[in-house]
C-alpha positions in Angstrom: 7.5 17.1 6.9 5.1 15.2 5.0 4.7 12.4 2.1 2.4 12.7 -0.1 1.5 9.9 -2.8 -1.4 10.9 -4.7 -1.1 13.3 -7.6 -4.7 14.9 -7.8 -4.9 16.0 -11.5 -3.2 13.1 -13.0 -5.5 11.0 -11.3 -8.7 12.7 -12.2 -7.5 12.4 -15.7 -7.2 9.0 -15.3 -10.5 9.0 -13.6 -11.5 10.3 -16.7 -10.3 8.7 -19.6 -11.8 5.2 -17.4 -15.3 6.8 -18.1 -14.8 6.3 -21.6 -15.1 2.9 -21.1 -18.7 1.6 -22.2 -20.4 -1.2 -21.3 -19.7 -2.5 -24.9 -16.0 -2.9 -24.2 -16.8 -4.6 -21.1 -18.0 -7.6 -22.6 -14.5 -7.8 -24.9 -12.5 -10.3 -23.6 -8.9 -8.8 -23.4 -6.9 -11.7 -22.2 -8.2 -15.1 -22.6 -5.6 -16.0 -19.3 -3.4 -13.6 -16.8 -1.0 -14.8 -14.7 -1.2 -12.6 -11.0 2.0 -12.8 -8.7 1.5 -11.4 -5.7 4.9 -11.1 -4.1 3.4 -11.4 -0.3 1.2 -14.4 1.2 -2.5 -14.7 0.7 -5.0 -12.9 2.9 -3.1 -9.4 2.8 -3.4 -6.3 0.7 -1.9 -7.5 -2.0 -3.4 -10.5 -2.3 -6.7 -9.1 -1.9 -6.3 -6.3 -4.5 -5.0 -9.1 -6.8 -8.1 -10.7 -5.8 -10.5 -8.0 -6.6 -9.0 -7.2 -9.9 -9.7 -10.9 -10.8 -13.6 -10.8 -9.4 -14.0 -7.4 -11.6 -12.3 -8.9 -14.8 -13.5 -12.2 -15.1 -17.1 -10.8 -14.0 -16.6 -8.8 -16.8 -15.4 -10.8 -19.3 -12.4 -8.7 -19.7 -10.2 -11.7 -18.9 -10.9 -16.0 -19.0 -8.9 -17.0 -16.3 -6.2 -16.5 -13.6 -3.6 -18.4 -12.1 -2.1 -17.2 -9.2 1.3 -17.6 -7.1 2.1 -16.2 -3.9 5.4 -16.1 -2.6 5.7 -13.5 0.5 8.8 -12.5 2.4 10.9 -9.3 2.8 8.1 -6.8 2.0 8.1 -8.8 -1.6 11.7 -8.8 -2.0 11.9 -12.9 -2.0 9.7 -12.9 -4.3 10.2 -10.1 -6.7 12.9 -11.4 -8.7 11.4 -15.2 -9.1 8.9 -13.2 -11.0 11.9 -10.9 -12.9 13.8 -13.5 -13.4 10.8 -16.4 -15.0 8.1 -14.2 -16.7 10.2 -11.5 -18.6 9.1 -10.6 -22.0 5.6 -12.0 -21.1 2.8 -9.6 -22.1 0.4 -12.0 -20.2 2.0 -10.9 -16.7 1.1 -8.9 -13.4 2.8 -8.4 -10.2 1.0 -6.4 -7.3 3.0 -3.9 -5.6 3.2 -0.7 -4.2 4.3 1.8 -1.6 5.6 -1.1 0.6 7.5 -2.9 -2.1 9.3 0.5 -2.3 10.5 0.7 1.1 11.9 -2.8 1.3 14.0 -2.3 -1.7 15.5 0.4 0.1 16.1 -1.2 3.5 16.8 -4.5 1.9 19.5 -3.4 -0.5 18.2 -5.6 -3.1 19.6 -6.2 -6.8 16.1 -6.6 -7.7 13.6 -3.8 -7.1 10.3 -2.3 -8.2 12.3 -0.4 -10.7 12.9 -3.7 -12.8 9.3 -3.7 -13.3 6.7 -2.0 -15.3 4.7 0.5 -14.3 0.8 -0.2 -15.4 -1.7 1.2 -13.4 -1.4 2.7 -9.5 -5.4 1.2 -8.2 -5.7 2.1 -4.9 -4.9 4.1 -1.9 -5.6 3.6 1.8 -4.8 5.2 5.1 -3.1 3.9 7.7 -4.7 4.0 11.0 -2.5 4.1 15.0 -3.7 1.8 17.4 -3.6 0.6 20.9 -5.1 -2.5 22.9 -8.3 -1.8 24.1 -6.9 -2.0 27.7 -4.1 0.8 27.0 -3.3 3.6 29.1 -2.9 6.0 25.8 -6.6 7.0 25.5 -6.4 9.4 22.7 -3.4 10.3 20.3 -2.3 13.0 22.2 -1.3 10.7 25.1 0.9 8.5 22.8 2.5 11.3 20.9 4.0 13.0 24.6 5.0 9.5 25.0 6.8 9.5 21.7 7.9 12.7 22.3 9.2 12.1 26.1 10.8 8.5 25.2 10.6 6.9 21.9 12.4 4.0 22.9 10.2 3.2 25.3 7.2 3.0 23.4 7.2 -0.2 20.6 5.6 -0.1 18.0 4.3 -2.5 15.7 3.6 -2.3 12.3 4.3 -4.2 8.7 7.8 -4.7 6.9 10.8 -3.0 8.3 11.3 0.3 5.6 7.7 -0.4 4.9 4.8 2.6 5.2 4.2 1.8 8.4 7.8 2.4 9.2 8.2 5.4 7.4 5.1 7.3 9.0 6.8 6.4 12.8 10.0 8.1 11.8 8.1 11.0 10.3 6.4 11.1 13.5 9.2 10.9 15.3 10.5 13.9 13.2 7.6 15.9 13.8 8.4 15.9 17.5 11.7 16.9 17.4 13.2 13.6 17.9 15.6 11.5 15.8 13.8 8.9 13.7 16.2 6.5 14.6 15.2 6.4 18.2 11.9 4.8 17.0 11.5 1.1 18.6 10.1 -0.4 15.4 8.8 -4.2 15.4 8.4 -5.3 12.1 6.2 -8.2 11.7 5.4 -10.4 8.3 1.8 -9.2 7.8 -1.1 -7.8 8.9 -1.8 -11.1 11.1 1.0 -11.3 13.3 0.9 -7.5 13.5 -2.6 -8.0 15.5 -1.6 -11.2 17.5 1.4 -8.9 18.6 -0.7 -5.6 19.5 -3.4 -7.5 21.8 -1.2 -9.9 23.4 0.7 -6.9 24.2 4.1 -7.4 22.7 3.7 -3.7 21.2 2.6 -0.6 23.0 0.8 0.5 19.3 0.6 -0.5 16.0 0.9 1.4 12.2 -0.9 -0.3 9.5 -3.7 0.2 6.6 -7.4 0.6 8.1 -8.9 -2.4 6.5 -5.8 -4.6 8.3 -7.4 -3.4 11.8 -10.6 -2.8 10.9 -12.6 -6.0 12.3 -10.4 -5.9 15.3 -11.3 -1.8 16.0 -15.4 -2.4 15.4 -14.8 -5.7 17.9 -13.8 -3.1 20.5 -10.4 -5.5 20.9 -8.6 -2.2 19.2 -8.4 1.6 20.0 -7.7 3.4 17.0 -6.3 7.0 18.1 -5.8 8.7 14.5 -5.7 8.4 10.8 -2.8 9.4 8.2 -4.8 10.5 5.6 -5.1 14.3 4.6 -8.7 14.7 6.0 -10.8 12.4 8.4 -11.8 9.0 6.7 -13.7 8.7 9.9 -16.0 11.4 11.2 -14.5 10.1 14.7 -11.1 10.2 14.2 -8.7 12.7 14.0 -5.6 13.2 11.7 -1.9 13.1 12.7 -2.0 16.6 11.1 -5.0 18.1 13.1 -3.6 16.1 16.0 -0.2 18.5 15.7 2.2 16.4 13.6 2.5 17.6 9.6 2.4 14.0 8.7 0.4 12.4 5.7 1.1 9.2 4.2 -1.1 6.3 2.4 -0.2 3.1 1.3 -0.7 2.9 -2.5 -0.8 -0.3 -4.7 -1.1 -1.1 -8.2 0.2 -3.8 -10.4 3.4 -3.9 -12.5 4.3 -5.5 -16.4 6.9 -8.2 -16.5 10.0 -6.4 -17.4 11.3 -7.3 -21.6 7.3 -6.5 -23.1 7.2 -4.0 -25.5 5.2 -1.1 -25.7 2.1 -2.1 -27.1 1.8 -5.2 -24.9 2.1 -2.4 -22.0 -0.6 -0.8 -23.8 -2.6 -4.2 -23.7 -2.4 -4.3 -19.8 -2.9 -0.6 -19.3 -6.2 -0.8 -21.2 -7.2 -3.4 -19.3 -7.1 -2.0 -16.1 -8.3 0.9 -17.3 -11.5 -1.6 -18.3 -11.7 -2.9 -15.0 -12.1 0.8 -13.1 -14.2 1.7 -15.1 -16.6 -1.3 -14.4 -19.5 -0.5 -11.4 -18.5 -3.5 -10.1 -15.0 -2.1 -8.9 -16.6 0.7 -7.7 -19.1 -1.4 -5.5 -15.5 -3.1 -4.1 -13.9 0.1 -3.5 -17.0 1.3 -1.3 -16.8 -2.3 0.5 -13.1 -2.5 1.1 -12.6 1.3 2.1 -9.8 2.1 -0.4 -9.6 5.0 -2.0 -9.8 5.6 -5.5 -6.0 6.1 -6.8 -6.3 5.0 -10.6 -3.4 6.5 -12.2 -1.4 4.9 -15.9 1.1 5.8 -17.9 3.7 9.0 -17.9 1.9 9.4 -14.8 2.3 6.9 -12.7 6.1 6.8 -13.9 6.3 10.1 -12.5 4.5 9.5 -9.3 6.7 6.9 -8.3 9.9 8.1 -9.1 8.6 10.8 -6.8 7.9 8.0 -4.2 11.4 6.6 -4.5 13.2 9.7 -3.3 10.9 11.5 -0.9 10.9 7.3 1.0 14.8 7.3 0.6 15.2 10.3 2.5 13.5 9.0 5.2 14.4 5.6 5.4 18.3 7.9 5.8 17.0 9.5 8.3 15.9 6.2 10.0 19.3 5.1 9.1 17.9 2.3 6.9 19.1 3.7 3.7 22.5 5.0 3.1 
């Protein structure tokens, strides 16, 4: 079984229609101010796509000003509904989210979710990476997957927010070997940060998590990385779960949402904007720098991608018995 959260044509099309944007309509300012909520604390992939989007933007012109509030927790379920609940029917609103944000809504059981929001644009896409200590016996994947395969409960494994991505790809892995997903030995940690504190102190036998989160740590030799999630190799050197003999693919999108109450044209507003600020080199540039993969996808499109997302994450997370 696999997840796959990128829809190829509809994101070329995207691609696409963002060429159209000239360098005359870069120097428009769209927004004289946006307000960024990032539902997660600073430092993390959310924050730093936020981040980006405000270097691109205001380097641009496209926007004035931001003003940003973090407020993390729960995958962004503590924060999700301060932002529902105190910016509806504002047009000069956007929350980061993505493929995490879906999870926790699962697990969580929350009354607020990602489906209060509106969909705007889907920006970027990265691969997770499995690690180990540098000092661990599991020297390439296939040593940890026999390990998974012989005793799952026996091998911890650390990763983001418990429903999260990084959650999901264990039980898939899990699947993949013939075992129950719910014999995985999860530790779910707040963020990227305690994540690596917890993998090289040992806590955690592995860890699940978006390159760029272990990316300094793997080039400081402090980190193995075994394999990669994506479809293909993102490094020459690394293999695939797939190649690697497990038919799992999964990436960890994110994007950024509309308050929910605007109307259509003020969607429209923010959908052009971004679509402004991909088309910019200067995005591009960031893209190349951050390694995340290009994922820009508005509209219909993106609707339809993450409904997709929703159902194919709630049959896992039954499977790993977080979702009923």
């Amino acid at each position: 079984m696999s997840i796959r959260r990128r829809n190829v044509l509809a994101a070329a099309a995207g691609v696409s229609a963002a060429g159209l944007v000239g360098r005359g309509a870069s120097a428009q300012q769209r927004f004289a101010s946006i307000y960024m909520f990032v539902p997660a604390g600073p430092g993390g992939g959310w924050d730093g796509l936020g981040r980006a989007i405000e270097q691109v933007a205001r380097g641009a012109g496209l926007v004035g000003n931001f003003q940003f509030e973090n407020v993390g927790g729960a995958g962004g379920m503590v924060g999700l509904p301060r932002f529902v609940a105190q910016r509806r029917g504002r047009a000069d609103s956007l929350c980061v989210g993505g493929s995490v944000m879906v999870g926790a809504g699962i697990t969580n059981r929350s009354p607020v979710t990602i489906k209060e929001l509106v969909p705007v644009a889907r920006m970027t896409e990265e691969v997770g990476v499995v690690v180990v200590p540098a000092q661990s016996d599991f020297k390439d994947i296939g040593a940890l997957l026999e390990a998974l395969r012989t005793n799952p409960g026996a091998v911890a494994v650390g990763g983001g927010s418990a429903g999260g991505t990084d959650h999901i790809t264990l039980g898939l892995i899990l699947k993949a070997l013939g075992r129950n997903p719910r014999e995985a030995s999860y530790v779910a940690f707040a963020g990227g940060g305690p994540a690596q504190a917890a993998i090289l102190g040992g806590q955690v036998k592995a860890g699940i998590s978006g390159y760029s989160e272990f990316a300094e740590q793997i080039k400081g030799g402090r980190m193995r990385a075994l394999a990669t999630t994506g479809e293909r190799r993102s490094d020459p050197a690394l293999p695939t779960l797939k190649e690697s003999g497990v038919d799992v693919v999964t990436s960890n999108w994110r994007g950024v949402f509309g308050a929910p109450g605007i109307n259509a044209s003020q969607r429209q507003a923010l959908i052009d904007l971004m679509t402004a600020v991909h088309g910019q080199p200067a995005w591009r540039e960031l893209l190349t720098t951050r390694g995340w993969d290009d994922a820009f996808l508005t509209g219909q499109a993106f609707e339809q991608a993450l409904a997709r997302d929703i159902t194919e994450s709630e049959a896992v997370l039954r499977d790993l018995g977080l979702a009923s």
